[in-house]
PDB file of N, CA, C, O and CB in Angstrom:
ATOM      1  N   UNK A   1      25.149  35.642  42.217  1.00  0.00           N
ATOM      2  CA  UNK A   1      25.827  35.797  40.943  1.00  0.00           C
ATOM      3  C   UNK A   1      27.239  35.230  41.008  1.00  0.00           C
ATOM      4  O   UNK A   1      27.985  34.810  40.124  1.00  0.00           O
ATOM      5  CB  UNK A   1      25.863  37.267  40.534  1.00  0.00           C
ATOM      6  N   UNK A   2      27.364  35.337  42.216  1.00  0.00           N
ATOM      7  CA  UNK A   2      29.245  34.938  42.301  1.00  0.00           C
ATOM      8  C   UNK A   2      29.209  33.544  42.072  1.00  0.00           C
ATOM      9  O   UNK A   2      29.853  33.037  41.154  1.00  0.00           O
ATOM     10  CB  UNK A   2      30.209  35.217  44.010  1.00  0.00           C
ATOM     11  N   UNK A   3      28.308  32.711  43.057  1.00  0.00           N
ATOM     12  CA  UNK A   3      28.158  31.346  43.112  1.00  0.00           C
ATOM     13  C   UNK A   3      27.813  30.692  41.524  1.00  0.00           C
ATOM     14  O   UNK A   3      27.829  29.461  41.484  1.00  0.00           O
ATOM     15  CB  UNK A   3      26.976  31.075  44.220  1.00  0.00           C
ATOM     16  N   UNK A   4      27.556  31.296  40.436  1.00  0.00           N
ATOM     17  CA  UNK A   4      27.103  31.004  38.963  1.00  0.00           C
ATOM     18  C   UNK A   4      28.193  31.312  38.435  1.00  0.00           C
ATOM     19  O   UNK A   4      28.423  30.451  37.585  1.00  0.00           O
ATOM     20  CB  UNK A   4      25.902  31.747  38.307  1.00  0.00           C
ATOM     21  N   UNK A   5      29.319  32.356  38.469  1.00  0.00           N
ATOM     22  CA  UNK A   5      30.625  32.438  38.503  1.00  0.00           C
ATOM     23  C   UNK A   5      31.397  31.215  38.670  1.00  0.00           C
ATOM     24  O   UNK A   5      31.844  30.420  37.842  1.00  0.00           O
ATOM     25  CB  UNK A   5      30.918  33.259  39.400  1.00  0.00           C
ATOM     26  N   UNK A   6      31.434  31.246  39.656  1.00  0.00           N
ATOM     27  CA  UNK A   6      32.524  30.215  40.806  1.00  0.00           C
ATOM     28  C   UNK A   6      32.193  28.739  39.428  1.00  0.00           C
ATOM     29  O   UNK A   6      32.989  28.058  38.782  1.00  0.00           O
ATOM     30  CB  UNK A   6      31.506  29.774  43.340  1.00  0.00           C
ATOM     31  N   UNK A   7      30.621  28.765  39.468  1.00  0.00           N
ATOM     32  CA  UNK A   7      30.016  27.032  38.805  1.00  0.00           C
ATOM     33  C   UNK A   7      31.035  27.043  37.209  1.00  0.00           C
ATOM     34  O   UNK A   7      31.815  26.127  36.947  1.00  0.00           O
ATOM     35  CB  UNK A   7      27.506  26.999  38.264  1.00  0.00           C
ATOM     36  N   UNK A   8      30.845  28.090  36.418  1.00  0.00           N
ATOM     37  CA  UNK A   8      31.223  28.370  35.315  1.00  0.00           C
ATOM     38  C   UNK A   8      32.742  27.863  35.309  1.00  0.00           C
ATOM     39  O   UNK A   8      33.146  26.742  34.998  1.00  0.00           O
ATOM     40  CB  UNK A   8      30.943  29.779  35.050  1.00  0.00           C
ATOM     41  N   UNK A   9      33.535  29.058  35.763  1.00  0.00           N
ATOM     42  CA  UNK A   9      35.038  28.403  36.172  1.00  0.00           C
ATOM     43  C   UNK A   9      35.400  26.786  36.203  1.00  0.00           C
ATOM     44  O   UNK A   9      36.287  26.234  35.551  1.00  0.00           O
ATOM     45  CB  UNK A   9      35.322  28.846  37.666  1.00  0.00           C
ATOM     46  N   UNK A  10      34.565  26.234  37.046  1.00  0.00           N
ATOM     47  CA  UNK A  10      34.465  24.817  37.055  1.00  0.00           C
ATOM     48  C   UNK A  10      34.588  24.197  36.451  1.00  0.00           C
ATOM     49  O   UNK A  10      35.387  23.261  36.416  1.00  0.00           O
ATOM     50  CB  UNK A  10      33.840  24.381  37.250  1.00  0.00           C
ATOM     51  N   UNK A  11      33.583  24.622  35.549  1.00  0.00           N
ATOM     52  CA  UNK A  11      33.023  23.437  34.512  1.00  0.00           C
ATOM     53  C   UNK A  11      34.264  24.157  33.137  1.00  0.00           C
ATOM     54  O   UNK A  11      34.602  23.349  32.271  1.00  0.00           O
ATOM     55  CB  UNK A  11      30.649  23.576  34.044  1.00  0.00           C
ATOM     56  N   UNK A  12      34.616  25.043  33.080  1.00  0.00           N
ATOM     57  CA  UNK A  12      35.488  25.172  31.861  1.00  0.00           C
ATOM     58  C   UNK A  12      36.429  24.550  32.287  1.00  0.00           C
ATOM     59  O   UNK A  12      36.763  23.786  31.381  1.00  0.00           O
ATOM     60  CB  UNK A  12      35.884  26.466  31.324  1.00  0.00           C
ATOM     61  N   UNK A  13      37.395  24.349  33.578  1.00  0.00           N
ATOM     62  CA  UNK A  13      38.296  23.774  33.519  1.00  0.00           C
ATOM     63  C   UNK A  13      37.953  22.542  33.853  1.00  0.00           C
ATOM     64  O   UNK A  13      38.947  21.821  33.766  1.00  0.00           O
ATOM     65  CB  UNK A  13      39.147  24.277  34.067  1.00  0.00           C
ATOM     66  N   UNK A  14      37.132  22.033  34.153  1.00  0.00           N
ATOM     67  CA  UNK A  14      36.962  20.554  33.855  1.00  0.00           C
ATOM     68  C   UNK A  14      37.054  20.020  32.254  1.00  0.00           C
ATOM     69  O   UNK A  14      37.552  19.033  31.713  1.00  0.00           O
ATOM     70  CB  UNK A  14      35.528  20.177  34.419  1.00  0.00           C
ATOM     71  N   UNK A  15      36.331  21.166  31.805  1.00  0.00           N
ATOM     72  CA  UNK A  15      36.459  20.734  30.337  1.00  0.00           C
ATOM     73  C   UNK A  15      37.879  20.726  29.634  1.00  0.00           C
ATOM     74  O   UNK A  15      38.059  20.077  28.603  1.00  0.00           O
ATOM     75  CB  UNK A  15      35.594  21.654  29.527  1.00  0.00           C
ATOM     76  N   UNK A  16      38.582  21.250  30.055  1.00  0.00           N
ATOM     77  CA  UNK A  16      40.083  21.618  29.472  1.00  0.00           C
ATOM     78  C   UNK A  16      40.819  20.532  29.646  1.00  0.00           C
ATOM     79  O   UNK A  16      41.665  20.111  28.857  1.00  0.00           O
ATOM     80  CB  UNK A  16      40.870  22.816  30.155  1.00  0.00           C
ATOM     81  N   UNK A  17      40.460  19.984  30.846  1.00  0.00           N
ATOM     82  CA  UNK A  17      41.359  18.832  31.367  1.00  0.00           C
ATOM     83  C   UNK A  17      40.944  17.785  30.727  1.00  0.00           C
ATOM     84  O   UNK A  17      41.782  16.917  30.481  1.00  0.00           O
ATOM     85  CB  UNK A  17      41.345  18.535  32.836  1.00  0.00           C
ATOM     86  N   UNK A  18      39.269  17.554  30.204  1.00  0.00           N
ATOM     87  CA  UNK A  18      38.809  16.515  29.429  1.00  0.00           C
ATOM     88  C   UNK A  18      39.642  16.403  28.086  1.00  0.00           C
ATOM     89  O   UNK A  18      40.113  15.366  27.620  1.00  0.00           O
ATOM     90  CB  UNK A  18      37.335  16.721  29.181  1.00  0.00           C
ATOM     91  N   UNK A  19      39.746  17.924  27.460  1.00  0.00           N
ATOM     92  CA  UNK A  19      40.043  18.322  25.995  1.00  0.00           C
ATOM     93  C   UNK A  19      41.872  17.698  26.144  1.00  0.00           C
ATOM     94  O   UNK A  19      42.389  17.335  25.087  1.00  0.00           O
ATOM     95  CB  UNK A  19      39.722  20.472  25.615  1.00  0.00           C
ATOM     96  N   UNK A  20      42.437  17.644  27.003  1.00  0.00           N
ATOM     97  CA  UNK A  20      43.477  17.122  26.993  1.00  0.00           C
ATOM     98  C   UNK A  20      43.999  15.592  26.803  1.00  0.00           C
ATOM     99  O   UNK A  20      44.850  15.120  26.049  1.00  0.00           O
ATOM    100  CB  UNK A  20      43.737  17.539  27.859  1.00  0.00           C
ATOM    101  N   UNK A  21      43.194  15.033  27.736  1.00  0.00           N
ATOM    102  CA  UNK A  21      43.251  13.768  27.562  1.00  0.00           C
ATOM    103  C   UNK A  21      42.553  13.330  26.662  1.00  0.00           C
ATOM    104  O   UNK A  21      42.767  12.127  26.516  1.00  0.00           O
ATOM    105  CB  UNK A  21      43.042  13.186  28.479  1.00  0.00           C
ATOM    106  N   UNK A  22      41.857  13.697  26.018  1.00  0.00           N
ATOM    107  CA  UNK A  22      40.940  12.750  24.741  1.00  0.00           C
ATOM    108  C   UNK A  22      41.160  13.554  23.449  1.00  0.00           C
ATOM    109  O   UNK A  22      41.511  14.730  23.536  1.00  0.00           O
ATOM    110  CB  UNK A  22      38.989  12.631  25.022  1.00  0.00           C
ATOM    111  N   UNK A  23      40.976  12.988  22.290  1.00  0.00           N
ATOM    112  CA  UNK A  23      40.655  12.804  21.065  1.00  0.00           C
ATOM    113  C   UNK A  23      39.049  14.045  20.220  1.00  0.00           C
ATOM    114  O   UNK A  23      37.829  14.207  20.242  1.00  0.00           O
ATOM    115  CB  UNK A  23      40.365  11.040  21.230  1.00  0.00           C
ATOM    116  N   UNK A  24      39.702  14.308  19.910  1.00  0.00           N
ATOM    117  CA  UNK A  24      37.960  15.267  19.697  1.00  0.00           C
ATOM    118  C   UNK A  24      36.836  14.897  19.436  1.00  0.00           C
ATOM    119  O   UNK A  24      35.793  15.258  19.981  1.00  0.00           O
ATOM    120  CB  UNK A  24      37.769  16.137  18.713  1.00  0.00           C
ATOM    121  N   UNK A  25      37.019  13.930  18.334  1.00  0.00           N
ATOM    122  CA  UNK A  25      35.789  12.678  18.327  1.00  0.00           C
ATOM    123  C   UNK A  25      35.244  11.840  19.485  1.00  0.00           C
ATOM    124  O   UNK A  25      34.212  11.188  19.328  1.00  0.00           O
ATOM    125  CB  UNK A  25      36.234  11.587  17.495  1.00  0.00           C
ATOM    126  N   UNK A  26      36.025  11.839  20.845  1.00  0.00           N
ATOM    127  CA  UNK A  26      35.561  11.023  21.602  1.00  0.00           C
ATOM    128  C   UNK A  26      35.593  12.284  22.426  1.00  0.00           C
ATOM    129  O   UNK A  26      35.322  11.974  23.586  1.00  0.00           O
ATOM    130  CB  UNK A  26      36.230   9.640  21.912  1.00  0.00           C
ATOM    131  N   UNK A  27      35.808  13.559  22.312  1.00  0.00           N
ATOM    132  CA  UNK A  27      35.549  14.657  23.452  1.00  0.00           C
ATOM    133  C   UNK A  27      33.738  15.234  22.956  1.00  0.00           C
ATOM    134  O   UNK A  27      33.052  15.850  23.772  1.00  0.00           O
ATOM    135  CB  UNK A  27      37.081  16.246  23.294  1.00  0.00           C
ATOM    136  N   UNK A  28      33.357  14.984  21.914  1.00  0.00           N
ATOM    137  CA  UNK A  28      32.322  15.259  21.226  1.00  0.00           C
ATOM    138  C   UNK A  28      31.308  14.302  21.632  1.00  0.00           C
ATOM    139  O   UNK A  28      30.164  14.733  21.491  1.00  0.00           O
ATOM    140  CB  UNK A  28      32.600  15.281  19.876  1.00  0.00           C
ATOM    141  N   UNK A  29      31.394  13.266  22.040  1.00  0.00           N
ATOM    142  CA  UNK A  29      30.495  12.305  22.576  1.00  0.00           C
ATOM    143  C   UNK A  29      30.098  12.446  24.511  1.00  0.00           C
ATOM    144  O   UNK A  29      29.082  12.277  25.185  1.00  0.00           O
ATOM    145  CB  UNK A  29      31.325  10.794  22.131  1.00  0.00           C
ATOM    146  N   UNK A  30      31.235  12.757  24.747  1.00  0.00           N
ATOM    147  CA  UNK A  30      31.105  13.044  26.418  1.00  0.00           C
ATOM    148  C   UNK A  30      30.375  14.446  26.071  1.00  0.00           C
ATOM    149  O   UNK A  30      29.470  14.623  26.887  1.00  0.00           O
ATOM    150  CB  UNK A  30      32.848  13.185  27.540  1.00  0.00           C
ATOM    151  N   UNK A  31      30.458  15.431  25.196  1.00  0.00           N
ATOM    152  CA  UNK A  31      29.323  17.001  25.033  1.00  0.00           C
ATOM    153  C   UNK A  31      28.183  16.582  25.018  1.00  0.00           C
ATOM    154  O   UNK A  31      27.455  16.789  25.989  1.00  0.00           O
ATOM    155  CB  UNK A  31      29.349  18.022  23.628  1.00  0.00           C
ATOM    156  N   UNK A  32      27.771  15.942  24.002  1.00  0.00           N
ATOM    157  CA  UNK A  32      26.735  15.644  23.585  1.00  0.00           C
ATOM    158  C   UNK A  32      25.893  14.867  24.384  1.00  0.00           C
ATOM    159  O   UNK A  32      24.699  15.132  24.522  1.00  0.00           O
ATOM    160  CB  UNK A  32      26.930  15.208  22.593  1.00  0.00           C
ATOM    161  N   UNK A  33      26.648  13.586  25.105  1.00  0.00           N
ATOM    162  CA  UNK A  33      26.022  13.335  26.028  1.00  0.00           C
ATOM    163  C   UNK A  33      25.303  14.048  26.907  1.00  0.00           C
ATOM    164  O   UNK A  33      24.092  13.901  27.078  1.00  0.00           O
ATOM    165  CB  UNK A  33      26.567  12.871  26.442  1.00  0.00           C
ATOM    166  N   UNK A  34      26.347  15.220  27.775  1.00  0.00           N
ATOM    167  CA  UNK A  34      25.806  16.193  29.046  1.00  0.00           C
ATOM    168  C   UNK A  34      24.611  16.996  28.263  1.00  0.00           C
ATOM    169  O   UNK A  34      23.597  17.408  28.826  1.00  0.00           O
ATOM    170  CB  UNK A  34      27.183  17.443  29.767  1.00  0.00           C
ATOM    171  N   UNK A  35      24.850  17.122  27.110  1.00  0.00           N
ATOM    172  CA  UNK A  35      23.478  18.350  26.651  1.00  0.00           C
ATOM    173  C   UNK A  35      22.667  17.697  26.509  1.00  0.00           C
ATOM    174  O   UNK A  35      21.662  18.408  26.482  1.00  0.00           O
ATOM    175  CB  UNK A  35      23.414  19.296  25.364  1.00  0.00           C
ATOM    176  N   UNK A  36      22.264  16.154  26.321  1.00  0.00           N
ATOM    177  CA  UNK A  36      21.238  15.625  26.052  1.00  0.00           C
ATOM    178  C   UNK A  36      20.823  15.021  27.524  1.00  0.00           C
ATOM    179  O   UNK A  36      19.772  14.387  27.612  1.00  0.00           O
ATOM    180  CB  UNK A  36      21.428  14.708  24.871  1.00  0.00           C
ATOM    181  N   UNK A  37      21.759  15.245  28.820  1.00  0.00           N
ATOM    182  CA  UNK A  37      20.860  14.723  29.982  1.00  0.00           C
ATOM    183  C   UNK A  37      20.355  16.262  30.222  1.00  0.00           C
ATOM    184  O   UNK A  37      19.163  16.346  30.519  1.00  0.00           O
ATOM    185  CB  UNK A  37      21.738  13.810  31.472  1.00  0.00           C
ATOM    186  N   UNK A  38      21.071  17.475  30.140  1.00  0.00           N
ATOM    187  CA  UNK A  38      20.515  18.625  30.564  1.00  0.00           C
ATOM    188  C   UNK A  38      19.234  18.580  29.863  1.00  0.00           C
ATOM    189  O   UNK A  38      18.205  18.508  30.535  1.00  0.00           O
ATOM    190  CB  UNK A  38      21.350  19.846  30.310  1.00  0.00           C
ATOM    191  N   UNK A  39      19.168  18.623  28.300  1.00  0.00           N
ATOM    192  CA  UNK A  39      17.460  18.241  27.879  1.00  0.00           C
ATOM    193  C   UNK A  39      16.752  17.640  28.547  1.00  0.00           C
ATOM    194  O   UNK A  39      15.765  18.224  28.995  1.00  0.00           O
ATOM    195  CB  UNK A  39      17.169  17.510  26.836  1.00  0.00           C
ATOM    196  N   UNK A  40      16.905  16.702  28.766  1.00  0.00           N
ATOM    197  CA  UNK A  40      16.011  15.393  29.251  1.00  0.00           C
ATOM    198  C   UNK A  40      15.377  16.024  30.891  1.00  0.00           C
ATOM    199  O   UNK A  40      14.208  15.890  31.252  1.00  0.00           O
ATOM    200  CB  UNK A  40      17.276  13.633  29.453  1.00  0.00           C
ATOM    201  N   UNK A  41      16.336  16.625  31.603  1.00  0.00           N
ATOM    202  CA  UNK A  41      16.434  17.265  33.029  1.00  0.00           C
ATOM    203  C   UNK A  41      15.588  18.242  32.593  1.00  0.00           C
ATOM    204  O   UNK A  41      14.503  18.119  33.162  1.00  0.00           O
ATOM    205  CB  UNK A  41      17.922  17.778  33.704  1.00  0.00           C
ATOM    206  N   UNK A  42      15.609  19.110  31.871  1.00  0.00           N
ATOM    207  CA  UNK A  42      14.847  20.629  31.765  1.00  0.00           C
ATOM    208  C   UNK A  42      13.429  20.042  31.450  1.00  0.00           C
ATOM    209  O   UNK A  42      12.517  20.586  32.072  1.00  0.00           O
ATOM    210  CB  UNK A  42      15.495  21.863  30.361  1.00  0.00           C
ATOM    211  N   UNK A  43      12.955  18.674  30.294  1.00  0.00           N
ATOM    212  CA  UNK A  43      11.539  18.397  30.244  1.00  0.00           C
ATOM    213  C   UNK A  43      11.130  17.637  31.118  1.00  0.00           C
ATOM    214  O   UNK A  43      10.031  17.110  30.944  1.00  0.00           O
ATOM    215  CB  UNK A  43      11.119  17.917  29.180  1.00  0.00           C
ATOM    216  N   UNK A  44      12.014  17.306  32.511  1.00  0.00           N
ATOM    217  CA  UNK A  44      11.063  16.063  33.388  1.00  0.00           C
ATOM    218  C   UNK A  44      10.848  17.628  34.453  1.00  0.00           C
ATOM    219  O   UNK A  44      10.341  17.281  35.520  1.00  0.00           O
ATOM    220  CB  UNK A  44      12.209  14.031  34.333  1.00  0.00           C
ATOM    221  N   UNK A  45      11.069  18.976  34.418  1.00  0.00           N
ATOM    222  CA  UNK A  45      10.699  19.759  35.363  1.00  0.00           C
ATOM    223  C   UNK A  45       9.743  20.491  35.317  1.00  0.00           C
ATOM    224  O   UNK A  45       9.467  21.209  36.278  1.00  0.00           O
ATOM    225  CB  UNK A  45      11.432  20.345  35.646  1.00  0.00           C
TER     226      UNK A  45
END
């Protein structure tokens, strides 16, 4: 549970640091991207 913790943390502040440097319209395209490889990943399993 900790280690799903620890992942979480991660990835929000990765995201923060994204949300900084970019534009929302172009922070909305790097989202959308990752949710559509996580799709793609969840139906090739």
């Amino acid at each position: 549970m900790t280690d799903n913790l620890e992942l979480e943390k991660t990835l929000w502040q990765t995201a923060d640091k994204l949300r900084n440097n970019m534009d929302a319209s172009e922070y909305k395209h790097v989202v959308l991207g990752l949710i559509f490889l996580k799709y793609i990943s969840d139906a090739f399993e």
